[in-house]
C-alpha positions in Angstrom: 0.0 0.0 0.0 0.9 4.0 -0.3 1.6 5.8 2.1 -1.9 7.9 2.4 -3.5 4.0 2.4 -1.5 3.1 5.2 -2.3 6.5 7.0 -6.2 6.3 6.4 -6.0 2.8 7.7 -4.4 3.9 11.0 -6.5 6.6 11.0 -9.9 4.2 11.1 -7.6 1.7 13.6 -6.8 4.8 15.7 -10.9 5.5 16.2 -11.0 8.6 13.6 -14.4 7.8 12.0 -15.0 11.5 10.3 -13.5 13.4 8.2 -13.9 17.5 7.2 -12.4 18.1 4.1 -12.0 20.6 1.5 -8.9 18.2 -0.9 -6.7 20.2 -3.5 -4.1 18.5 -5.8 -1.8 17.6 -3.0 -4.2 15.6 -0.9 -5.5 13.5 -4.3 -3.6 10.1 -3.0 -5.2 10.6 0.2 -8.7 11.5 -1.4 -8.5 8.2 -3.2 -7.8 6.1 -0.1 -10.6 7.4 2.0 -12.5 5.8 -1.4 -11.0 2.8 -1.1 -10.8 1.8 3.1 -13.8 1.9 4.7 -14.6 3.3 8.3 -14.5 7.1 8.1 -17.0 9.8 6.9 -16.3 12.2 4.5 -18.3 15.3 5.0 -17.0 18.6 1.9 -16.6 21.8 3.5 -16.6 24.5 1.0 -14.4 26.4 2.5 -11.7 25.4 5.0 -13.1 27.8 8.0 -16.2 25.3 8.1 -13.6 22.3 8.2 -12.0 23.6 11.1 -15.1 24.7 12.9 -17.3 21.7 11.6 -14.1 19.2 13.3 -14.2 21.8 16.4 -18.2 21.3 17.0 -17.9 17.4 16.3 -15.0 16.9 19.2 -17.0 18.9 21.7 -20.0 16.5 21.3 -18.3 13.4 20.6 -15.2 13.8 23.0 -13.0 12.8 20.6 -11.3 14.0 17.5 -12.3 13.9 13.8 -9.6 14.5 11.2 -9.4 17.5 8.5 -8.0 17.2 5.3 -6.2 20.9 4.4 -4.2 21.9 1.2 -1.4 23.3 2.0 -0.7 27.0 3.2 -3.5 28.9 2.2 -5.8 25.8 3.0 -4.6 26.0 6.2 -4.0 29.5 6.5 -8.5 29.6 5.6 -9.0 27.7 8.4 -6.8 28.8 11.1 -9.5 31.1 12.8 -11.8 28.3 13.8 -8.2 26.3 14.8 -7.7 29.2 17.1 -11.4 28.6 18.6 -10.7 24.9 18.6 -7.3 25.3 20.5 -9.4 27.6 22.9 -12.3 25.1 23.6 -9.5 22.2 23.9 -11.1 19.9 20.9 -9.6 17.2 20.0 -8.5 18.0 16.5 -6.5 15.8 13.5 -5.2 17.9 10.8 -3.9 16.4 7.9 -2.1 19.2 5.7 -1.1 18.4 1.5 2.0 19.8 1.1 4.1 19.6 -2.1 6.2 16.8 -3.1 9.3 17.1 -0.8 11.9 17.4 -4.0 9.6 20.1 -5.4 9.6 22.2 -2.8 13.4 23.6 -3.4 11.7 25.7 -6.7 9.4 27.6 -4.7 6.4 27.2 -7.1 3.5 29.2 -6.3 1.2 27.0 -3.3 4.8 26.4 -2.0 4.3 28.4 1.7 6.0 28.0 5.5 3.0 25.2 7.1 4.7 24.3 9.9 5.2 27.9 10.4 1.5 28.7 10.0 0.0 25.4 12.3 2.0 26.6 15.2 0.3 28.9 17.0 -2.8 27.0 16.2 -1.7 23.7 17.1 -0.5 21.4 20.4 1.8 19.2 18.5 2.9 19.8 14.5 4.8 17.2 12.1 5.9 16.9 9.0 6.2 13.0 7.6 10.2 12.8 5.3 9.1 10.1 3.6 6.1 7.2 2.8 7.1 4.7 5.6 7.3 6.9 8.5 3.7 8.2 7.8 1.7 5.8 9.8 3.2 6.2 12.7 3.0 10.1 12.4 -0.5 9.6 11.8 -1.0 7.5 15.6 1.1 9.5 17.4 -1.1 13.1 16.1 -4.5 11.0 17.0 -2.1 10.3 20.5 -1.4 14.0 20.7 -5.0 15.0 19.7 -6.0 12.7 22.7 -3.9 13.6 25.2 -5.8 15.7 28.2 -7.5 18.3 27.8 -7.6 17.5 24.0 -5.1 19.2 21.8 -4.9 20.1 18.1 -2.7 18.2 16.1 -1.2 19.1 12.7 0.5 16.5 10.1 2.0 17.5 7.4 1.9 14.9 4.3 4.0 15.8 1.3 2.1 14.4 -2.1 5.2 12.1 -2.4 5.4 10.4 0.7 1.5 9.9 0.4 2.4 8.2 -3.2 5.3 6.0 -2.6 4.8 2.2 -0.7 4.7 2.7 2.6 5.7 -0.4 5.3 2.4 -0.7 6.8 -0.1 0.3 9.8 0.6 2.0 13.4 -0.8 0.9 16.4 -1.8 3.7 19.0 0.5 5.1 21.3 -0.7 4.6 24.9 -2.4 8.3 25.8 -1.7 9.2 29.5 -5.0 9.7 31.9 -5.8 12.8 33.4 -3.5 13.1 36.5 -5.3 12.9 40.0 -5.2 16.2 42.1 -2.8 15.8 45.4 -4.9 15.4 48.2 -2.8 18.5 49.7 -4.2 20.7 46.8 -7.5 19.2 48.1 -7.5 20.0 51.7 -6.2 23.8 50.7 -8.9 24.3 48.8 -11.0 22.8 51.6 -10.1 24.4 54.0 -10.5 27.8 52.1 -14.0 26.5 51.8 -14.5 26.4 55.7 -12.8 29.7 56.2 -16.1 31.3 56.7 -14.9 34.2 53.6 -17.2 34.3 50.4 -15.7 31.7 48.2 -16.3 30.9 44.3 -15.6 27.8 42.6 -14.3 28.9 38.6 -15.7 25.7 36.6 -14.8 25.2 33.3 -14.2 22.2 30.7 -14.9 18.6 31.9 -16.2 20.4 35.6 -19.3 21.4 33.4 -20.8 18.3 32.9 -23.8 17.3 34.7 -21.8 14.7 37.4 -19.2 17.1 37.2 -21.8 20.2 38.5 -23.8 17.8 40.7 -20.6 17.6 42.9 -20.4 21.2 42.9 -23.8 22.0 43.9 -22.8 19.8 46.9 -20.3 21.5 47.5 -22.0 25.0 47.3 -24.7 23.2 49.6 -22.6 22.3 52.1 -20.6 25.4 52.1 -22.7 28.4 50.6 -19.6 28.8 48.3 -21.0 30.4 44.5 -20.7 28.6 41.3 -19.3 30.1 38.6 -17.8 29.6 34.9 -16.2 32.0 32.2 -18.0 33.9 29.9 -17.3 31.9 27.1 -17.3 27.4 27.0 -16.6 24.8 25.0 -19.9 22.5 26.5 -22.2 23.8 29.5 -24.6 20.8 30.3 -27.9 23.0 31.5 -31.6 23.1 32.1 -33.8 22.3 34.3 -32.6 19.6 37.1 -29.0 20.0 36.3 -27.1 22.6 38.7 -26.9 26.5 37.3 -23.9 28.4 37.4 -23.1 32.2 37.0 -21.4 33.1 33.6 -18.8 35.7 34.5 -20.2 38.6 32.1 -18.0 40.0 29.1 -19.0 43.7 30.3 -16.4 44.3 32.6 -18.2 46.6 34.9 -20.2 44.4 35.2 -18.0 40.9 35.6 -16.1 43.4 38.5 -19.4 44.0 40.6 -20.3 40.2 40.3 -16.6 39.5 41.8 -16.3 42.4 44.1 -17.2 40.3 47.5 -15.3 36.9 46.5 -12.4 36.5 48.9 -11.3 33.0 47.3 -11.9 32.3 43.4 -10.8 27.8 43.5 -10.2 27.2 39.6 -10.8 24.1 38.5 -10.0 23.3 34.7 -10.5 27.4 34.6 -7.9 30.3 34.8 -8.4 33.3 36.7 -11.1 35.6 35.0 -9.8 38.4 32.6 -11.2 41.0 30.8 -11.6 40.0 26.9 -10.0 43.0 25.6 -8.4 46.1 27.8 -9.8 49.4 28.0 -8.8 52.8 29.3 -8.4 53.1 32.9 -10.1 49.5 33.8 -8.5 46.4 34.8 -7.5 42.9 32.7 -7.8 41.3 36.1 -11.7 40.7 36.9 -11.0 39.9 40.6 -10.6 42.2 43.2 -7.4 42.6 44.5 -8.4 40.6 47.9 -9.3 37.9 46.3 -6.9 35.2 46.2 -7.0 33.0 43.0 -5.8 29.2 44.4 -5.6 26.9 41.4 -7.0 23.3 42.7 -7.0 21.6 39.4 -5.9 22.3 36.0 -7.4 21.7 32.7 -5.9 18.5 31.7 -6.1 16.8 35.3 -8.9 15.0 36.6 -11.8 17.6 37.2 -14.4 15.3 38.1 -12.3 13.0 40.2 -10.6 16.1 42.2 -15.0 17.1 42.7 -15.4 14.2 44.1 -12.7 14.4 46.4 -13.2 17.6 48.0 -17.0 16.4 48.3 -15.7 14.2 49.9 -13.0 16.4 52.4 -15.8 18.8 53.0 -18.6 15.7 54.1 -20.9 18.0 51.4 -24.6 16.4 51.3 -25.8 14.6 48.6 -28.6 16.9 47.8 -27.2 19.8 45.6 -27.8 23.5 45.6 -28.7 25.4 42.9 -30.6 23.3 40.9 -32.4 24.7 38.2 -36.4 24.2 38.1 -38.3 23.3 35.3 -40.0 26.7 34.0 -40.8 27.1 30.7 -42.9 30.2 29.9 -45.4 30.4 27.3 -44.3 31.2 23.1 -44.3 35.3 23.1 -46.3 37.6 21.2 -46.4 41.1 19.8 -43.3 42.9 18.4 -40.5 40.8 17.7 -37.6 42.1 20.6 -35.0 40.2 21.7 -36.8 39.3 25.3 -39.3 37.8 22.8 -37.3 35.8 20.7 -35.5 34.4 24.4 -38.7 33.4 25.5 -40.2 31.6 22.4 -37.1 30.0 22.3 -36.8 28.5 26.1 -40.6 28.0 25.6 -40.1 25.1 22.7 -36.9 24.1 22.8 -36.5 20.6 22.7 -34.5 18.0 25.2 -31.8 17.5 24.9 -31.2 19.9 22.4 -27.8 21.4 21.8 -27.6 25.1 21.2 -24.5 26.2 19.5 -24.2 30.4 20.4 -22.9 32.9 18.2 -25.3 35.2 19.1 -23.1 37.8 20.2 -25.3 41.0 21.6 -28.9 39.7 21.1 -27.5 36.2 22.4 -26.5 37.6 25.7 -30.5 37.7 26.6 -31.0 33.9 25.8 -29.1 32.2 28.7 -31.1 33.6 31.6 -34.6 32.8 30.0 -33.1 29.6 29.0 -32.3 28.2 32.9 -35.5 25.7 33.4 -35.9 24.8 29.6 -35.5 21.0 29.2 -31.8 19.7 29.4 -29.3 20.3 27.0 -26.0 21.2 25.7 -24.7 25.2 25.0 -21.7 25.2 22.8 -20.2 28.7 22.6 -17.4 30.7 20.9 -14.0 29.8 22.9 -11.9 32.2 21.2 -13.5 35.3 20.1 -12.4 34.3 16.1 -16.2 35.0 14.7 -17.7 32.7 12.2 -17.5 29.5 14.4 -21.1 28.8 14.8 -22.6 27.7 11.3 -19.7 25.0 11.3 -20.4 24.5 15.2 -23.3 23.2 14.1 -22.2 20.7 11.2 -20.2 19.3 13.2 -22.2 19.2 16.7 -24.9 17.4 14.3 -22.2 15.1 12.5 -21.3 13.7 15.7 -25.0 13.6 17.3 -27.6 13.0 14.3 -30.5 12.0 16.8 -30.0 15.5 18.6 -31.8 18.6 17.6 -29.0 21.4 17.0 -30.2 24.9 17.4 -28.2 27.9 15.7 -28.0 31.4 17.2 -26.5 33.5 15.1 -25.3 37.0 14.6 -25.8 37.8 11.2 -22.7 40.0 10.5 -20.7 36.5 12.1 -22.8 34.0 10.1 -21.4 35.6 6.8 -18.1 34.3 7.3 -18.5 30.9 7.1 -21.7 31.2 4.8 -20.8 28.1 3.3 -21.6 25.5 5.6 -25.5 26.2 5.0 -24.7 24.3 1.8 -22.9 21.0 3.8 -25.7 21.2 6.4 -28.2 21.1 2.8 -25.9 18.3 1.7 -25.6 16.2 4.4 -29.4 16.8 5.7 -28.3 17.7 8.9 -30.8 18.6 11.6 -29.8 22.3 12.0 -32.5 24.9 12.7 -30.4 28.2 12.3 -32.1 31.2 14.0 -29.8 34.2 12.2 -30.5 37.6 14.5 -30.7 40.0 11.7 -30.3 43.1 13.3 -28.2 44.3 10.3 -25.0 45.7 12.0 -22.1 45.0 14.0 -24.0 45.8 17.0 -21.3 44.4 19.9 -17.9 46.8 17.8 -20.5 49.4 18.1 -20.6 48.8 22.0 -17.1 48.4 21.7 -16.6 51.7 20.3 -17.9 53.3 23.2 -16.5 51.1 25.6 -12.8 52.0 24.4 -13.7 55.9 24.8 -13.8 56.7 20.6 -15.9 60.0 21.4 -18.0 61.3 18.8 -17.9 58.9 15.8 -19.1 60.0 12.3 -20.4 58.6 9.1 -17.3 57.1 8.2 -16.5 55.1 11.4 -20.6 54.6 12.0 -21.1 53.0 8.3 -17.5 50.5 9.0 -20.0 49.1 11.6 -23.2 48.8 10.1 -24.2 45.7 7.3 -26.7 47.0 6.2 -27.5 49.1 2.7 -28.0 46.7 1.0 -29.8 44.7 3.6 -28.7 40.8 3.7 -31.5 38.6 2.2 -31.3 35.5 4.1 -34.2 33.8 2.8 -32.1 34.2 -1.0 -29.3 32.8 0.4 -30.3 30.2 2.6 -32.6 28.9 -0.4 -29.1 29.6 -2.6 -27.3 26.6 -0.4 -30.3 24.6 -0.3 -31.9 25.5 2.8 -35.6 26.0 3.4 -35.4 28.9 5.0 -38.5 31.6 6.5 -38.7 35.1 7.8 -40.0 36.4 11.0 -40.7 40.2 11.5 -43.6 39.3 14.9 -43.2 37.2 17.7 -46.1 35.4 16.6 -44.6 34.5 12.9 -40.9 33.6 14.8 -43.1 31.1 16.8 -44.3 29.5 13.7 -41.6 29.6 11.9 -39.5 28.0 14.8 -42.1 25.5 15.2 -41.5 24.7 11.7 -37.8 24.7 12.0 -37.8 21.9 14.6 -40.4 20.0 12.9 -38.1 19.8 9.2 -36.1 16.8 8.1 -33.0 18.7 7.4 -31.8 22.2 8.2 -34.1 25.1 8.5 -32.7 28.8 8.5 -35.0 31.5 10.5 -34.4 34.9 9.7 -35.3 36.9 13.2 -35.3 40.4 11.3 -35.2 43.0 14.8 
């Protein structure tokens, strides 16, 4: 066999069943062997960002990694935003990169570019395979790397040659470590903070955001009256009613500092210590006060649910937990079409076990709160701030859970970037409903304006912010990808149009106009 035979065969052995791929020239070998061996799922991306984002959505749902097929440099270089989200949310990622044949590189032709150079800052572990019999075993050791705790992106780089010439055979999988245990000295520290009698806050994030992982907390909170918390932004919150609610620490930072002002203690576990998303004039990057003492009990790659249940355990916390959210699940609005409308038609028929997938960027912020005692699901969110994650999200959260309802919120100025994955969710008959909030400007960068005292903008700066003239007609382009799609302009006609959305065999876009 070739080399890319032997690699897609390790691949398959390895546990990759999926693949997000947008092939050029370089990749062809590799194209042909994902024909010929069976075992892993092709899904065409037409453009790399929703490859990247698509594998990004699939490893947060499916806790482990689906490969990417990338050509070369400027493939890659397309999808490095959503690889930057990815590396944020600690997905499990397999990148496999065409590069040109290695004795062609030396003439510089026109695709030839610096890969390794590029994956880098967007990758937890990068190779390049020098020849056809060494590419198996680069392929196991990148799903290894991919595995390893949290979950880390890794990047291989296949020349066309070495993916044409015989290769020796298959790779087994290298033995991936488990996540290290917390020392039980970190746990009675963090205990005995607990007991001080000072306002403490336990920082969740990553594997502590699961639903065993939260019931431990809410025993702990219970038992201690310490507050449960989690950064603004998260790769998977399990939520809803009967699962334990947490506080998101808000993006304003006003007001992330008044939610913080009284904590003596912040514990982070999987987290890091809060900070502002961007600096401003004459306000902190810190969000905690400076008496509060950050004391990190567990990182992100140890064992967050077994370190939980130890200091459950240290404290003697009951089993009942605080904080557990109720079922409440209002009525479908009506009237004028706001953004307190739209939250509450969407908590009011929301599926279970749904998984939302939040790009929503200013109108989203509304939809978490009315959202507490829907039904339990999922909420997948942007990790890095790189817009244009959550149309992929999506794919691939529906890739790797097709029984699952997905529901999109999505900023329409964000949605535009990665347009293209409307058409793979059409292809693939994904069950996506897409709710775009078409509010026809950069509304957050026009908070942001005022946030980083620009006084007195004018036209110039004002129309840099704004998307509309022409207005975006997502009805045309929805229908343009394949995508039924409806517009809402009342509460009433978003209710029905939702309705319908959940009810279709296949994606559904809703245009929210507000």
């Amino acid at each position: 066999m070739n080399g890319a035979e032997s690699l897609v065969r390790t691949l398959v052995d390895c546990g990759i069943d999926t693949c997000f791929a947008n092939p050029g020239t370089s990749e062809m070998h590799f194209v042909a062997a994902l024909d010929r061996v069976p075992g892993i799922r092709c899904v065409l991306g037409l453009f790399e960002g929703v490859v990247t984002g698509a594998a990004d959505g699939y490893a947060r749902m499916a806790d482990k990694p689906a490969a990417t097929l990338l050509h070369l440099g400027p493939g890659l270089g397309n999808g490095i935003a959503n690889l930057h989200n990815a590396k944020k949310a600690m997905s499990p990622v397999v990148n496999v990169i065409g590069d040109h044949a290695t004795y062609h590189l030396r003439h510089d032709a026109p695709l030839t570019a610096d890969i390794e150079g590029l994956a880098r800052p967007v990758s937890d572990w990068v190779r390049t395979s020098p020849d056809a019999r060494s590419v198996a075993a680069d392929g196991a050791q990148a799903v290894a790397a991919a595995l390893a705790p949290p979950g880390q992106v890794a990047s291989l780089i296949l020349p066309a040659d070495t993916a044409w010439n015989e290769a020796d055979g298959l790779a087994s999988l290298p033995a991936v470590a488990p996540r290290p245990a917390v020392d039980g000295d970190t746990i009675a520290e963090a205990a005995r903070l607990l007991r001080s009698g000072e306002t403490c806050a336990l920082l969740l994030a990553g594997r502590a955001l699961r639903e065993d992982a939260l019931h431990l907390a809410g025993r702990i909170a219970a038992g201690t009256g310490a507050r449960l918390m989690c950064p603004m932004s998260n790769a998977r919150l399990q939520r809803g009613a009967g699962r334990v609610m947490v506080e998101r620490v808000p993006y304003p930072v006003d007001m992330a500092l008044a939610l913080l002002a009284d904590v003596r203690h912040i514990i982070l576990i999987g987290s890091k210590s809060p900070v502002a998303f961007f600096a401003y004039p004459d306000k902190p990057s810190l969000l905690t006060p400076d008496t509060c003492e950050a004391f990190p009990m567990a990182a992100a790659g140890d064992d967050l649910l077994g370190a939980l249940e130890a200091l459950a355990d240290e404290l003697g916390a009951p089993p009942q937990a605080a904080h557990v959210a109720p079922a409440d699940r209002p009525e479908p609005a009506s009237g004028d079409l706001t953004v307190d409308a739209l939250a509450t038609t969407i908590s009011a028929l929301m599926p279970e076990d749904a998984i939302i997938v939040d790009e929503g960027i200013t109108v989203g912020r509304q939809v978490p709160a009315k959202t507490r005692g829907a039904p339990p699901h999922d909420w997948m969110q942007i990790t890095g701030g790189a817009i244009g994650i959550g149309l992929p999200l999506a794919v691939g959260a529906a890739v790797a859970c097709p029984d699952r309802p997905v529901i999109g919120l999505q900023a329409d100025g964000s949605a535009m970037y990665t347009l293209q994955a409307l058409w793979t969710q059409a292809r693939e008959s994904l069950n996506i409903t897409t709710i775009i909030f078409a509010n026809r400007t950069y509304a957050c960068l026009r908070d942001e304006l005022t946030n980083v005292g620009a006084l007195n903008p004018g036209r110039k700066a004002l129309d840099m912010l704004d998307i509309g003239n022409p207005d975006l007609d997502w009805i045309a382009l929805a229908r343009g990808m394949g995508v039924e799609a409806g517009r809402a302009t009342t509460a009433d006609e978003f209710n029905r149009q939702l309705a319908a959305g959940l009810a279709c065999q296949g994606p559904y876009l809703i245009e929210a106009v507000l």
